[in-house]
N, C-alpha and C positions, 0 to 999 in steps of 0.2 A: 636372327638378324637383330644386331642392335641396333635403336634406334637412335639419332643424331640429335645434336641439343639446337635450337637456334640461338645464333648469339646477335643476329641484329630485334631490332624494335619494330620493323617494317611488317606491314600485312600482309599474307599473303595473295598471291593475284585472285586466288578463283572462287572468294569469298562474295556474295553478290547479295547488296542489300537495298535494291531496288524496292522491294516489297514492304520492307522496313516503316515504321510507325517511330518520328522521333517523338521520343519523350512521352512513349506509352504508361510507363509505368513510373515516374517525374513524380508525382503529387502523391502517390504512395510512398514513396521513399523519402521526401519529406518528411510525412506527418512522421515516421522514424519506424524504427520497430527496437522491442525488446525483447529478443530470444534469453532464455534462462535453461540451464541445461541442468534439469536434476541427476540427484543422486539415485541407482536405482531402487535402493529400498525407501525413500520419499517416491518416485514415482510410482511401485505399488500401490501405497497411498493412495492416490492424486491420478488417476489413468487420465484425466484429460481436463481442458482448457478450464472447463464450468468447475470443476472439482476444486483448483488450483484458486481460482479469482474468488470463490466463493469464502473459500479458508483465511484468504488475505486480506476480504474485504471487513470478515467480522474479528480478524486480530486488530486490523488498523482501526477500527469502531472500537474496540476494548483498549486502544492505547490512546483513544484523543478523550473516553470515558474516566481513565487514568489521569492521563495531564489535568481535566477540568476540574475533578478531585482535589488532587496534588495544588493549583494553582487560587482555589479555592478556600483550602485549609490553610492556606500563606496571607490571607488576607483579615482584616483588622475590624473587630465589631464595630460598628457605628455608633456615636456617644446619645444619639435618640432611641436605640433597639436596647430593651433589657435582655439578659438571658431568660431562657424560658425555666421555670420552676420545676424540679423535678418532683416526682409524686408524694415521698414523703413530707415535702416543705408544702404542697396544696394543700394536706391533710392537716397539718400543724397549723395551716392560718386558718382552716375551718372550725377547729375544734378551740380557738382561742389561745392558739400558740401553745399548748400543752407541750409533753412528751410525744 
């Protein structure tokens, strides 16, 4: 027997929610949720939640280690800071600027 579609919007009668709890689950659905649906050879990977968040939290630590880097090397020596000497030129001013 096949089954009929409904075509109105209306409830039906003998649905009863008297017992009902409004807005039980309200402030979960807020705070939001982010489902992420892997691929399944990442999820061989990654069998579960700790696996996943732990992977992502030390790539996201290696790209703000990155940026700081990056944003670092863009910026300009200050005109009171000399460069630091490298080892041959310590040698050279100890020995009386020789060779």
């Amino acid at each position: 027997m096949k089954k009929g579609t409904r075509r109105d919007d209306e409830m039906r009668a003998h649905y009863d929610f008297t017992a009902g709890v409004r807005g039980k689950y309200a402030r979960r659905y807020a705070e939001g949720t982010n489902v992420v649906v892997l691929d399944p050879d990442v999820a061989r990977l990654f069998p579960n939640r700790e696996a996943v968040n732990e992977t992502l939290r030390a790539a996201a630590q290696i790209v703000q280690i990155q940026e700081r880097r990056r944003d670092g090397a863009n910026k300009t020596v200050t005109p009171d800071r000399r460069p630091v000497a490298g080892r041959k030129e310590r040698e050279r001013s100890r020995s009386g600027g020789g060779r």
